[in-house]
MARMAR-63325 format. One record per residue (C-alpha): residue number from 1; residue in three letters; z, y, x. Coordinates in Angstrom, 2 decimals. Layout:
BEGIN
{seq:NUM type:ala pz:Z py:Y px:X}
...
END
This chain:
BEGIN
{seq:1 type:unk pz:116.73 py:50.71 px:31.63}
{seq:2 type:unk pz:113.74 py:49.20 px:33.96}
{seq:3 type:unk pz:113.27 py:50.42 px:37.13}
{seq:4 type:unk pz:110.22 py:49.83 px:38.75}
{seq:5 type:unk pz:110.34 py:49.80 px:42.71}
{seq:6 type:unk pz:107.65 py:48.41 px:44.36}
{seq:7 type:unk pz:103.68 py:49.46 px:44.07}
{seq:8 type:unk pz:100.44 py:47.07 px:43.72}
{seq:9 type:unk pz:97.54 py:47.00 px:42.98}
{seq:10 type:unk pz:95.59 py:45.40 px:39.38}
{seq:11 type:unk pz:92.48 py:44.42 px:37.83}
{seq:12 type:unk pz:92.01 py:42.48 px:34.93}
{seq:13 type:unk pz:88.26 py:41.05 px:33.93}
{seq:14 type:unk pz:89.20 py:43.01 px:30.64}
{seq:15 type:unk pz:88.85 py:46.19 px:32.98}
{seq:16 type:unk pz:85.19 py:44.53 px:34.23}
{seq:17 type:unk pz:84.32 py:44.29 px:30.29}
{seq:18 type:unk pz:84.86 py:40.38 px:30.18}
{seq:19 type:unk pz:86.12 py:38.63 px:27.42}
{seq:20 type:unk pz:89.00 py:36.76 px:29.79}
{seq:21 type:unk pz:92.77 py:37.29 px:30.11}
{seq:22 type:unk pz:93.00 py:37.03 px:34.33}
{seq:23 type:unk pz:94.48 py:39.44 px:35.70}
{seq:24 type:unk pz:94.90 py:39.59 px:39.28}
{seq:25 type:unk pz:98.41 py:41.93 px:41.22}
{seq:26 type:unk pz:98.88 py:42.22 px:45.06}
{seq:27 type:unk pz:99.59 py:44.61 px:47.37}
{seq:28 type:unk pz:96.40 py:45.63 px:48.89}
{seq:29 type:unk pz:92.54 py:45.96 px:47.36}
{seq:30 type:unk pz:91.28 py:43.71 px:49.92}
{seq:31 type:unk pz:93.64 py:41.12 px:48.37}
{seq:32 type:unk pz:93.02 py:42.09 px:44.55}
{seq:33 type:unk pz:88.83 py:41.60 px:45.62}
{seq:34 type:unk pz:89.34 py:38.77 px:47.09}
{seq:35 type:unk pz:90.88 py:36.80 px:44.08}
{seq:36 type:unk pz:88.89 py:38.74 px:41.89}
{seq:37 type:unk pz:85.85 py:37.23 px:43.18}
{seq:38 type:unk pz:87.25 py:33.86 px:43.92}
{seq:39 type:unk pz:88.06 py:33.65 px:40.11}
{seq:40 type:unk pz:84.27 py:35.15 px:38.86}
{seq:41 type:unk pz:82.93 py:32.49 px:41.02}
{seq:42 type:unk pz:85.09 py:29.28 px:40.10}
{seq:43 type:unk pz:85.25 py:30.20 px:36.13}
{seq:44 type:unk pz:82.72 py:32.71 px:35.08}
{seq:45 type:unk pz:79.99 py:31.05 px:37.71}
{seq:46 type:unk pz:79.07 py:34.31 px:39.32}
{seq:47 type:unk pz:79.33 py:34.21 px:42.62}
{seq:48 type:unk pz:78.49 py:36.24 px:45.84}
{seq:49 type:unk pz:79.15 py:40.31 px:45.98}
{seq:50 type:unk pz:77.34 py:43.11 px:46.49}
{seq:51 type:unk pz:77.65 py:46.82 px:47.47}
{seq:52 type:unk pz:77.20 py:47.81 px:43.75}
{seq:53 type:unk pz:79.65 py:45.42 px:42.79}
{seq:54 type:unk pz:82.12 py:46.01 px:45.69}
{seq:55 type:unk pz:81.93 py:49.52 px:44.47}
{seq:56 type:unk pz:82.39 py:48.81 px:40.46}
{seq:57 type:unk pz:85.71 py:46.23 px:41.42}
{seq:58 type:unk pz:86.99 py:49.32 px:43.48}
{seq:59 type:unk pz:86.93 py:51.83 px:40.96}
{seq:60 type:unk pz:88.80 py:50.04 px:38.38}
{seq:61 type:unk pz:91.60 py:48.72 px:40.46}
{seq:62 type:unk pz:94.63 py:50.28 px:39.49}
{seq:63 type:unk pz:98.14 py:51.00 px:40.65}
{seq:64 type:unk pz:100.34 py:49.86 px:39.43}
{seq:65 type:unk pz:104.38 py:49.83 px:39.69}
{seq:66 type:unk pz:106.53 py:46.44 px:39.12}
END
């Protein structure tokens, strides 16, 4: 039997609608954004945020329990 005991959160560019396997797990959103848009910028060349996309990255973070 697992047992899962500690929460964080996910996002995956799958969730964004991107045809990439990253997937990014830490403890807080602020984390989870920041690597999220540290790996659009260095591999899918989109760089920079914005309150629309800020927003979108927000909604599809998820919790999840490892």
């Amino acid at each position: 039997m697992a047992y899962h005991n500690k929460l964080y959160k996910q996002l995956s560019c799958r969730d964004f609608g991107a045809d990439c396997d990253f997937v990014v797990r830490a403890k807080t959103t602020e984390e989870v954004m920041e690597y999220g848009y540290n790996h659009s910028c260095t591999v899918h060349a989109k760089c920079g945020s914005s309150p629309k996309t800020d927003e979108r990255m927000r909604s599809l973070i998820n919790n999840v329990w490892v």
